[in-house]
C-alpha positions in Angstrom: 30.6 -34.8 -96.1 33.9 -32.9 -96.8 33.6 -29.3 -96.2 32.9 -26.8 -98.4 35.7 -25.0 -100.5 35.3 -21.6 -98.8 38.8 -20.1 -100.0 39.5 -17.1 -99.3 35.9 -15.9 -99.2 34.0 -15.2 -96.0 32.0 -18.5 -95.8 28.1 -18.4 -95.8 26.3 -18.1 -92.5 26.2 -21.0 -90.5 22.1 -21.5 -91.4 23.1 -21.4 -94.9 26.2 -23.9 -94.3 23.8 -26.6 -92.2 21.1 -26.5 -95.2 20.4 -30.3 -95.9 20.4 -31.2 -99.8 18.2 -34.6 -99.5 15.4 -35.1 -97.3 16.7 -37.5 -94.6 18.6 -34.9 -93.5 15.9 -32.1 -92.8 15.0 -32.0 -89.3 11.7 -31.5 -88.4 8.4 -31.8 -91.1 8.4 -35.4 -90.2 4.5 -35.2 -91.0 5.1 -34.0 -94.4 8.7 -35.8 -95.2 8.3 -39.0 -92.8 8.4 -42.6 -94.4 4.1 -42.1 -95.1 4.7 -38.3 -95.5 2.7 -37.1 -98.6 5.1 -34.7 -99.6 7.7 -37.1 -99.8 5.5 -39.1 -101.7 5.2 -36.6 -104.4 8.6 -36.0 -104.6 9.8 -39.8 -104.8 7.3 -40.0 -107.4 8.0 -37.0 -109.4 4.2 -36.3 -108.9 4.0 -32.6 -108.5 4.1 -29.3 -110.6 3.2 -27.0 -108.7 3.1 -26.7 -104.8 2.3 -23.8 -102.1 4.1 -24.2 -98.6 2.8 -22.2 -96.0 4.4 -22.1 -92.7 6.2 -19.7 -90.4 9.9 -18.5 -91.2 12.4 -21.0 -90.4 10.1 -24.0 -90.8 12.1 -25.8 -94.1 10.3 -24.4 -96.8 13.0 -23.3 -99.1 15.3 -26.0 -98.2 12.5 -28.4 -99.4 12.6 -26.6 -102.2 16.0 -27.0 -103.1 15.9 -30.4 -102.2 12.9 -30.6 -105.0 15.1 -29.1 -108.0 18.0 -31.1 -107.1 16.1 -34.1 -107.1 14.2 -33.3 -110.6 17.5 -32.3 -112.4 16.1 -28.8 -112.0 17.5 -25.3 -111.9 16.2 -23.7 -109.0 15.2 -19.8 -109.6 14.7 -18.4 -106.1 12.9 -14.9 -106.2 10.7 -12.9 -103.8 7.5 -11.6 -104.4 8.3 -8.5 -101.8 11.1 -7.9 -104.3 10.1 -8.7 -107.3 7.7 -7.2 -109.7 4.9 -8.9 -111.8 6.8 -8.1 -114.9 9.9 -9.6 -113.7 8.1 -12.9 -112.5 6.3 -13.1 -116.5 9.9 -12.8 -117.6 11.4 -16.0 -115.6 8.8 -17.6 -116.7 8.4 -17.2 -120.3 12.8 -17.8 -119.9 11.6 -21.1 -118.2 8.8 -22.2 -120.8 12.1 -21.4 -123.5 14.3 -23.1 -122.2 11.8 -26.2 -121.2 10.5 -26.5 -125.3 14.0 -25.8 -127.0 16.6 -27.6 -124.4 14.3 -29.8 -122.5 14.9 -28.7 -119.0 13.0 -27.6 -116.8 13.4 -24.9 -114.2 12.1 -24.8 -110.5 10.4 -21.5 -109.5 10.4 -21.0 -105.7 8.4 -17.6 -105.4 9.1 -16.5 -101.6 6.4 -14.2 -99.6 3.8 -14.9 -102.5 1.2 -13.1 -100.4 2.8 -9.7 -101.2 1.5 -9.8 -104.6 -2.8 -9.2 -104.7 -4.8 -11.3 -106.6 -4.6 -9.8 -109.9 -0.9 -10.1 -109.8 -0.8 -14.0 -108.9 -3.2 -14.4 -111.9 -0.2 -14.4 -113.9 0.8 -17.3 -112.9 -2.3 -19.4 -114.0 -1.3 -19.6 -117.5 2.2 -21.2 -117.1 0.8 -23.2 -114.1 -1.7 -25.1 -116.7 1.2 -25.6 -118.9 3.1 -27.1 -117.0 6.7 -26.0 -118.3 7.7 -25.1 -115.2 7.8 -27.0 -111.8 6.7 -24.1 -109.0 6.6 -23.8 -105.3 5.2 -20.5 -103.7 6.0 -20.1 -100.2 3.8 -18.0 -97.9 3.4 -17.0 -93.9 0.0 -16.1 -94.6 -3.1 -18.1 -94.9 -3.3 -19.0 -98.3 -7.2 -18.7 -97.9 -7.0 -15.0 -97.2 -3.7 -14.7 -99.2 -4.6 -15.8 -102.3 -7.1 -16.0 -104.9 -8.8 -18.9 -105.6 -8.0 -19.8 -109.1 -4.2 -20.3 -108.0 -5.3 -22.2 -105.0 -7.4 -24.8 -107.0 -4.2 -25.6 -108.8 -1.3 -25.9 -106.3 -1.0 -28.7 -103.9 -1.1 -26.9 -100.2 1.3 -28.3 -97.7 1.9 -27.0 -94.2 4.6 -26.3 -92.6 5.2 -26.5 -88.7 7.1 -24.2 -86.0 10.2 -27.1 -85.2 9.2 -28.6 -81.6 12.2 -28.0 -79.2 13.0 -31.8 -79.8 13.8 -30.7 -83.5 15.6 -27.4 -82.7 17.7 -29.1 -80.1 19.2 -31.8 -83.2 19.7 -28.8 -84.8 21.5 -27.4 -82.9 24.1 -30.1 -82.1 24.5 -30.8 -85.2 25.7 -27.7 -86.0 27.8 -27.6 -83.3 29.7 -31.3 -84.1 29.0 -31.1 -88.4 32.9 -30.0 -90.1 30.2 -27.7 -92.0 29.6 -25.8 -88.8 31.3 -25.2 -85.8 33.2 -28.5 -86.3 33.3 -29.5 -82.6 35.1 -26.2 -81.9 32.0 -25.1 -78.9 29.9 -26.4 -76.4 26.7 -25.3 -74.9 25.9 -26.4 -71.2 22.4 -27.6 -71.0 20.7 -24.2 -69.6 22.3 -22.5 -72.6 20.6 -25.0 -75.1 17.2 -24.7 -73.7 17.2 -20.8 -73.6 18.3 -21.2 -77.4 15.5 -22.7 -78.1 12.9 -21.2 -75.9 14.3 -17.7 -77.4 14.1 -19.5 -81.2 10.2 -19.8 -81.4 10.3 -23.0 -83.4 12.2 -20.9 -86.1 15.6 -23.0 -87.2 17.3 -20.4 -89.2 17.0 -18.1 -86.4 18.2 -20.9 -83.8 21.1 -21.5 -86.2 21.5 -17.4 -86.2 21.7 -16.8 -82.7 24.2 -19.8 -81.9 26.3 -18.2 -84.6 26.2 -14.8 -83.1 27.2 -16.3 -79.6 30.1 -18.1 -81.2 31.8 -14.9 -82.3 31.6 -13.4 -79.2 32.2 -16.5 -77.4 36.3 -15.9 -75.6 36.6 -19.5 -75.5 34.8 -22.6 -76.5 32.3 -22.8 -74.3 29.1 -21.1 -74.7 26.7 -20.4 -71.4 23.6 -18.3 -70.8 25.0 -15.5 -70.5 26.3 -15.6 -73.9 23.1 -16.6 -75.8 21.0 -13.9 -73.6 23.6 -11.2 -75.0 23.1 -12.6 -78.9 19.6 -12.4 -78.7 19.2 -9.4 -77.1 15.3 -9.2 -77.7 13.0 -11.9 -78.3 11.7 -11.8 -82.0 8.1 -12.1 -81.4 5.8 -14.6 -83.9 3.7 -11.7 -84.5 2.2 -10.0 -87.0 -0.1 -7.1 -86.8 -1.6 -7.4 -90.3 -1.4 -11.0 -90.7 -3.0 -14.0 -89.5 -1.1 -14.6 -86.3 -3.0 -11.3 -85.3 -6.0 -12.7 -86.1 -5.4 -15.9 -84.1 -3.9 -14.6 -80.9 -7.1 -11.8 -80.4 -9.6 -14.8 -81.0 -7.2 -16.9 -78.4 -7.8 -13.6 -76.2 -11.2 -13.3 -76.3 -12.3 -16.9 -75.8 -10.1 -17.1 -72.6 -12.0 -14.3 -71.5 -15.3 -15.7 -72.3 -13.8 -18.8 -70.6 -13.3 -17.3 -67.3 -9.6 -18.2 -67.7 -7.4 -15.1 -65.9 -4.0 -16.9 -66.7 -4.7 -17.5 -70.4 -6.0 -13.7 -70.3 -3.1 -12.6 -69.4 -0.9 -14.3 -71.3 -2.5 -13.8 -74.6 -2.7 -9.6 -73.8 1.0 -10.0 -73.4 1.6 -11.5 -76.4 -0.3 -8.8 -78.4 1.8 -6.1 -76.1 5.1 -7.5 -76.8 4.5 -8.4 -80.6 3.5 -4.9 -81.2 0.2 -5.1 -81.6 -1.5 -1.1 -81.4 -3.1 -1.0 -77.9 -6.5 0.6 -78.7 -7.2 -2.1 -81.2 -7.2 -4.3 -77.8 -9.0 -2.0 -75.7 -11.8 -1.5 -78.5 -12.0 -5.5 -78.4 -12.6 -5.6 -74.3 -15.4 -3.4 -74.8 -16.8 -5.6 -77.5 -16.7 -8.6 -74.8 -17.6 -6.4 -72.1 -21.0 -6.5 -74.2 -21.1 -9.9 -75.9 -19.8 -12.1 -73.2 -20.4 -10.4 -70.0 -23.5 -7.5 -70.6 -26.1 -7.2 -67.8 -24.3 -9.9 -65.5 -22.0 -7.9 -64.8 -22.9 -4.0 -65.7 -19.7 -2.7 -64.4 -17.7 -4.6 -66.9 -18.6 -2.1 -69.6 -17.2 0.4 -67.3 -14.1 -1.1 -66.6 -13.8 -1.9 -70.5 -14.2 2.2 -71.7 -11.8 2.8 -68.6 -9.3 1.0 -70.2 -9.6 2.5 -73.5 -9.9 5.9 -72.2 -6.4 5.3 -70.3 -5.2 4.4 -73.5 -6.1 7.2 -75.2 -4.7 9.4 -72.3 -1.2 7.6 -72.0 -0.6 5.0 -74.4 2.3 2.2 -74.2 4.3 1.2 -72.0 2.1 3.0 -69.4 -1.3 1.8 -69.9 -0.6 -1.7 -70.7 -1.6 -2.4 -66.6 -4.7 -0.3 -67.2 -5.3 -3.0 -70.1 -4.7 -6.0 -68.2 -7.0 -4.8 -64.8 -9.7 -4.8 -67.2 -9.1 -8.0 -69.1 -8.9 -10.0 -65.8 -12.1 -7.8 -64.6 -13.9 -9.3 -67.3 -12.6 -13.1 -67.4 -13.7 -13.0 -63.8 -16.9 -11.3 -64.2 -20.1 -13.5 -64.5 -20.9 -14.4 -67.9 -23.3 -14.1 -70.1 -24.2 -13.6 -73.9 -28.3 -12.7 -73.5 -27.3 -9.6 -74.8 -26.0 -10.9 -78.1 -28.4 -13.3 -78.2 -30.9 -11.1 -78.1 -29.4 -8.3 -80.4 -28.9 -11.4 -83.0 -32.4 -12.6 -83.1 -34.1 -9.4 -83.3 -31.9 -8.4 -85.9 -32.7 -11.2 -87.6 -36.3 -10.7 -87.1 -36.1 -6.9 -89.1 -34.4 -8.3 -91.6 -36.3 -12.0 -92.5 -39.8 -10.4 -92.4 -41.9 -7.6 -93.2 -40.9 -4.3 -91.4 -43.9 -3.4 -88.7 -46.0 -0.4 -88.3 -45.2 1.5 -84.6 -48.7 0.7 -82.6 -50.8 3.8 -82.7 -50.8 4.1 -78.9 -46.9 4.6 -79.0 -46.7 7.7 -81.8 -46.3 10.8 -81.1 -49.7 13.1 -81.7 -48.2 16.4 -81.7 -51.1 18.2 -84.4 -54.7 18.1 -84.3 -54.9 15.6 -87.4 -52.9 12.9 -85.6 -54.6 12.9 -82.5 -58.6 12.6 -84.4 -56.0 10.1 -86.7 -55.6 7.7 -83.2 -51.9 8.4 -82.8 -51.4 7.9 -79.5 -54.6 6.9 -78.1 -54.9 4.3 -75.1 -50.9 5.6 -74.1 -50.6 5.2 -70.7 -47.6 6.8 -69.0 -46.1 4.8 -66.4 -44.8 7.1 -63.8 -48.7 7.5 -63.3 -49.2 4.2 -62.0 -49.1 3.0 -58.9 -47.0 -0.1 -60.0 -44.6 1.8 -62.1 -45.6 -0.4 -65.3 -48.6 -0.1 -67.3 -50.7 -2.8 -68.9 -49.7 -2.3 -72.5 -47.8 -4.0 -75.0 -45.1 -2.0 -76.9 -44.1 -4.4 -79.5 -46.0 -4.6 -83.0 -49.1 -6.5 -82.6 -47.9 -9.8 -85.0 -45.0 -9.5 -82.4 -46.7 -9.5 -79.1 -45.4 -12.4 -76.7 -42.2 -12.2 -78.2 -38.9 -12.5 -75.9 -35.9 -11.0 -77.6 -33.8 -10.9 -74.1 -33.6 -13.7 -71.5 -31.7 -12.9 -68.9 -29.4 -15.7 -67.6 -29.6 -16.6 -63.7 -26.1 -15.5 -63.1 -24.8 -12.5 -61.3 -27.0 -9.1 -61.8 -28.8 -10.6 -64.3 -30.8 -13.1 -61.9 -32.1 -9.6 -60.5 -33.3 -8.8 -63.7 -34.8 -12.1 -64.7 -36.7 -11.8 -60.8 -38.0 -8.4 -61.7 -39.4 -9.0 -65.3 -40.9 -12.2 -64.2 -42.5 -10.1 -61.5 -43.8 -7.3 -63.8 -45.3 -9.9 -66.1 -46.9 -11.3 -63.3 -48.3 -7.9 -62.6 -49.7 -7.4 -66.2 -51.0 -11.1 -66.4 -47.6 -11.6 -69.3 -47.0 -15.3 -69.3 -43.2 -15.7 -69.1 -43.3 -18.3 -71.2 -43.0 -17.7 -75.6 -46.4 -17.3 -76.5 -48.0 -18.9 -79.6 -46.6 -15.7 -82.0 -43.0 -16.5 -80.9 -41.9 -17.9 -83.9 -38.4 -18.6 -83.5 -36.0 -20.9 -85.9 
């Protein structure tokens, strides 16, 4: 290709410059745009109307989009949803559904960040979308499931978009370096130089294309080392996103490496959360949570370690208490595990809620008049600091409950203890440890 016809106009940024205009030429997606990609089928077959991409920044999604409008003849009307208002959007559209009925074209909506509007806002849309005057992509870096509503969901065609692998990013890059519509051959990166690019670059192409930019202005001659691309970068832009998904994800990859036993994963995933920002006592309130669903009575001092953390939180906050965090998210990977607790909480739970609520036994009310006490309230109560065993031979749950086992301790860590010692009280009381005939679970 010739290059482009800059004149004397600053010419557009080098991601801009490198945008591919037909689809053999986008790097990456090869699941979506391969030879048996079903986007690419759609588009060779002029089979689409309206589309959602979803993916992170930097993935292809507007380019695509271009690509799409070129390929149908279309005009392409890029707007953001961050930007734009509701009453804007109506007005491209009714322009679009014009201009469709009185010319016969058609235009191409790309609606970027299509999240940002709620879901009375993307109702809209629905209208134009059942028309079909107007071919339109929204793009999104949220999950459309949570994003959006489902009537506009039920009629777009989802497609998702991946992070480029470091295979992807590294054509990328040396194409920009060699193509006469980017640094035409003018630069060279050494090897350690490419693979920090795209370690720093997070499977994001606009912001590998950004960086390399960046390094090639401050670059004295034409070669480009580490040095320079750790000085363009400066800071790592995280993949991170407090509010969004991504949040959602990396806590759940948190907590399950915990409940794994898995210190290395642990860690990792706290520092991810740290370093994208993520608001330390939201972190420390989830450690207690898995202090009690994952670990409970196995380990007791868990718990402990958990509130510690959030307490040091509380006292200090970031960047001092992020070791404070970590000590008790390796505590608790490496604590013995166990979810009895939760178990436990779940079924009897379950139980107050599925069936009939119960009447407190007699024997365990409080008589404090005259009238209670001739009324039975709290006769046959034995106190158990009395006894000589410490336990008396009474049963505390309702009577259509009595045999039941809510909590069953595991055999690991303190919680074999307790399994020992209630197996020896029940013993003591002639309570088979077994579910009795009333333990009507499932």
């Amino acid at each position: 290709m010739d290059p482009l016809p800059f004149a004397d106009a600053p010419p557009p940024p080098l991601a801009e410059r490198m945008r591919p205009t037909i689809l053999d030429n986008v790097i990456g997606q090869e699941d979506l745009l391969g030879p048996d990609g079903p986007l690419r089928s759609l588009v060779e077959r002029d089979a689409y109307r309206a589309l959602l991409f979803w993916g992170s920044p930097g993935t292809g999604k507007t380019t695509v989009g271009r690509i799409i409008a070129s390929r149908a003849e279309a005009r392409f009307v890029h707007c953001s949803a961050a930007l734009t208002g509701v009453r804007e959007v109506r007005r491209i559209l009714e322009d679009s559904q014009f201009r469709s009925r009185t010319e016969g074209k058609r235009d191409l909506l790309f609606l970027d960040e299509i999240h940002r509007f709620n879901r009375a806002q993307q109702d809209v849309l629905l209208s134009f979308l059942e028309e079909g005057s107007i071919i339109f992509i929204g793009a999104t870096t949220e999950n459309p499931s949570f994003a959006l509503n489902s009537a506009l969901l039920s009629r777009c065609q989802l497609f998702c978009f991946a992070p480029l692998d470091n295979g992807s990013l590294k054509r990328l890059i040396e194409e920009a370096l060699g193509s006469p519509l980017g640094l035409d051959g003018q630069f060279t990166l050494d090897g350690e130089a490419i693979e920090l690019l795209v370690a720093l670059s997070d499977g994001d192409g606009r912001r590998a294309l950004t960086t390399l930019e960046l390094a090639a202005s401050i670059a004295e001659g034409g070669s480009i080392n580490v040095e320079l691309i750790a000085r363009a970068v400066q800071r790592k832009g995280m993949r991170y996103d407090r509010a969004g998904e991504e949040h959602y994800n990396v806590i759940s990859a948190l907590h399950k490496s915990v409940r794994n036993s898995d210190p290395d994963a642990t860690l990792y995933w706290l520092a991810r959360m740290i370093e994208g920002g993520e608001d330390p006592r939201f972190i420390a309130r989830r450690l207690i949570r898995m202090a009690s669903e994952d670990i409970g009575l196995a380990d007791p001092a868990a718990l402990g370690q958990a509130v510690a953390a959030w307490r040091a939180v509380e006292a200090v906050g970031l960047p001092e208490c992020d070791l404070a965090l970590a000590q008790a998210a390796i505590y608790l990977a490496t604590a013995e595990k166990s979810n009895a607790l939760y178990r436990g909480m779940g079924e009897v739970r379950r139980e107050i809620r599925d069936r009939p609520i119960e009447e407190v036994p007699l024997h365990l009310r409080n008589a404090p008049t005259r009238m209670m006490k001739d009324l039975g309230f709290g006769s046959g109560y034995q106190y158990a600091h009395d006894l000589e065993e410490g336990i008396a031979r009474m049963d505390c749950l309702p009577e259509s409950l009595v045999g039941r086992r809510f909590y069953r301790p595991t055999g690991r860590g303190y919680e074999q203890r307790i399994a020992e010692r209630l197996k020896a009280w029940r013993t003591l009381i002639g309570s088979s440890d077994s579910p009795s005939k009333t333990d009507r679970r499932g």
